[in-house]
N, C-alpha and C positions, 0 to 999 in steps of 0.2 A: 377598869374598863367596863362602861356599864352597855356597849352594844343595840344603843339606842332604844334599853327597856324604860318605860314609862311607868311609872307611878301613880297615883290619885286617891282620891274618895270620890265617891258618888255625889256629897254634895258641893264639890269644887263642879260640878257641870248642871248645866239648867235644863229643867225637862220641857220636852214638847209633848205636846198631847194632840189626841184624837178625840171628836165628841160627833160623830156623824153615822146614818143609819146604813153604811156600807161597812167604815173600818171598825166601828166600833166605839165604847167608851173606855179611853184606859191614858196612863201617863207614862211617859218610857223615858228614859236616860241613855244616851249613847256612848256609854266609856271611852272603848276602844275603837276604832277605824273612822275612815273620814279626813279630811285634811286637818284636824287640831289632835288628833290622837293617831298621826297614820300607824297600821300595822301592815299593812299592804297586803295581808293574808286574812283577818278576818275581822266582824265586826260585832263587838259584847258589849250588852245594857244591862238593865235595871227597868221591869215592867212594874207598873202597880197600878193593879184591877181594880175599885171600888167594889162596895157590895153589889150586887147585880152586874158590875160592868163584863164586859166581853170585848173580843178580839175579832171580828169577822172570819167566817170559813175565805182561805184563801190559799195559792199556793204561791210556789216560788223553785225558779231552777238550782237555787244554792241550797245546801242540806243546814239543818241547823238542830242546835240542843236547847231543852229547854231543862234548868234546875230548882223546883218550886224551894223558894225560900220562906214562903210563909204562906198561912189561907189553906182555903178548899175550892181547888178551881176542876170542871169536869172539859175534858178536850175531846174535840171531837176531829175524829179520819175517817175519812170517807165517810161509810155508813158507820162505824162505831161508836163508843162514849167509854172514856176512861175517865175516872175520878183520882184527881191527883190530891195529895198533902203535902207539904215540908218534907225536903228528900226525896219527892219522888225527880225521875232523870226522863227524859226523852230523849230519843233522837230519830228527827225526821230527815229521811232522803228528800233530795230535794225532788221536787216535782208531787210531795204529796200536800193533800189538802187537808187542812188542819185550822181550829181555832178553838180558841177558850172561853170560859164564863167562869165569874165567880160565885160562886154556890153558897157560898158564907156569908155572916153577918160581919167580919170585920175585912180591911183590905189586902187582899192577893197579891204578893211579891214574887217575880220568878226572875232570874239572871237568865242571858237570851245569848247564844252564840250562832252567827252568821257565817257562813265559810263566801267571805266576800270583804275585801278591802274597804269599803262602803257601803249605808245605803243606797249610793246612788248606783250603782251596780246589781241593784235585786229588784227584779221586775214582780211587784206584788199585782199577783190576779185576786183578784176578789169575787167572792159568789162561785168558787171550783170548789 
């Protein structure tokens, strides 16, 4: 009885990306959630930063983790800046404002966990 767990790789799904001066420069993967992956509980990707690229400050009412898998990316909360590597974990409550840059020379991979069945369910403010 598999309980309707889902399986995959990252590259059995096509990335969308971002190239604009609000959201940012970056390519994301959306594993889990959504109507082709439903979990109906949450929604996990696959980001990748380019050198330079960034995520816009932004917030959102759902909490979410972020797992750097590769790079040197610097995130910023509120007034803060933390410098993340490979390993490092976050986790943001939701309602805080948050974004990343990649600080390195090569490209920034981080797995991204949403507590929301979809994107369509997370209201991104941008510029919080």
């Amino acid at each position: 009885m598999d309980h309707n767990a889902i399986v995959l790789h990252q590259d059995d799904v096509d990335p969308d990306s971002w190239d604009d001066p609000v959201r940012g420069t970056l390519a994301f993967r959306t594993l889990l959630g959504g109507a082709a992956t439903p979990t109906g509980r949450l929604t996990a990707g696959v980001a990748q930063l380019p050198p330079g690229g960034w995520l816009g400050l932004h917030a959102h009412d759902q909490a979410e983790v972020y797992h750097v898998l590769e790079g040197e990316l610097l995130l910023r909360l509120d007034d803060s800046e933390h410098r993340l590597r490979p390993g490092s974990v976050v986790f943001l409550p939701g309602g805080t404002p948050h974004g990343v840059t990649n600080t390195g020379d090569a490209a920034a991979r981080l797995f991204y966990v949403l507590a929301a069945g979809s994107f369509e369910e997370v209201e991104y403010r941008f510029g919080e």
